[in-house]
C-alpha positions in Angstrom: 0.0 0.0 0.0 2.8 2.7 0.9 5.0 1.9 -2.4 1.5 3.0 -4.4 1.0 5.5 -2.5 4.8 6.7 -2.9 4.7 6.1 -7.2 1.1 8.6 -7.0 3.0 11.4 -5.2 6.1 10.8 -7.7 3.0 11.2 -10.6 2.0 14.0 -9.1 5.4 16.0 -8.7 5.6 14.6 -12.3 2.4 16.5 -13.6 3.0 19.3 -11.5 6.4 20.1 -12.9 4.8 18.8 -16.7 2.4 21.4 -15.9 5.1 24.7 -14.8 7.0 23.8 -17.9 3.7 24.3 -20.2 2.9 27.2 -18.9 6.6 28.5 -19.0 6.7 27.8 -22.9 3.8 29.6 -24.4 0.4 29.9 -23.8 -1.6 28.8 -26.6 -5.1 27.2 -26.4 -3.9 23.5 -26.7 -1.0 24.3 -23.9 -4.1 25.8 -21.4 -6.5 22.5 -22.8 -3.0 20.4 -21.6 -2.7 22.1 -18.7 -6.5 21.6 -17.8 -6.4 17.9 -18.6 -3.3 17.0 -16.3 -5.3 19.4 -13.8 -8.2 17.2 -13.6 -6.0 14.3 -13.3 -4.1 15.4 -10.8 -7.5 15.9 -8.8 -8.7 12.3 -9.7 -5.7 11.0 -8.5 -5.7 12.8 -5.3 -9.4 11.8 -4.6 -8.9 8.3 -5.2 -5.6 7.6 -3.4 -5.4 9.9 -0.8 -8.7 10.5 0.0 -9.5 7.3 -0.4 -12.8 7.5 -2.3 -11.9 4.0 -4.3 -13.3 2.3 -1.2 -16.3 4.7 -1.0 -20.3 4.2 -2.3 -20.3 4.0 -6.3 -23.0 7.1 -5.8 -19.8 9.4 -4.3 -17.1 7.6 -7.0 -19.5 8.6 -9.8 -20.3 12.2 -8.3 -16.6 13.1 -8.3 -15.3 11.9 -11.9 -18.7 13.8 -13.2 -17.7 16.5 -10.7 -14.4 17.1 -12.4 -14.8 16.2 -15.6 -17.7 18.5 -15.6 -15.5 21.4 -14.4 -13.0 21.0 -16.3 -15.1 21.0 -19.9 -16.9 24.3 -18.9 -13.3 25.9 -18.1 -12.2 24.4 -21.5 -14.9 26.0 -22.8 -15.1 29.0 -21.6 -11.2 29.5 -22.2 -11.5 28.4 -26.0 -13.9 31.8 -26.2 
């Protein structure tokens, strides 16, 4: 259980610095669509690991992926406006 846990943080420093070094090259629409999509990742991952939702009711697992996948298509969007 730790080592998982361990390899999700590493993913997450991974995205996070993925994510610094898009926005440090340019800032076109597909870079801010990029950006978003690691974004909502990064939130599914920390919902499901350290939050621990992957043991929770199917009724919360299903709120949060519509949750953020909901989010993150209005701020796509609204951005590509």
């Amino acid at each position: 259980m730790q080592r998982s846990l361990v390899y999700t943080y590493l993913g997450l420093l991974a995205l996070t610095l993925s994510v610094a070094a898009l926005a440090a090259v340019t800032t076109s629409r597909l870079v801010i669509i990029t950006i978003l999509l690691f974004s909502l990742v990064k939130f599914w991952l920390v919902a499901f690991r350290f939050m621990e939702l992957k043991k929770a009711h199917t009724f919360w697992k299903a709120l949060i992926i519509i949750f953020g996948a909901l989010v993150a298509a209005l701020l796509i969007l609204f951005r590509l406006r």
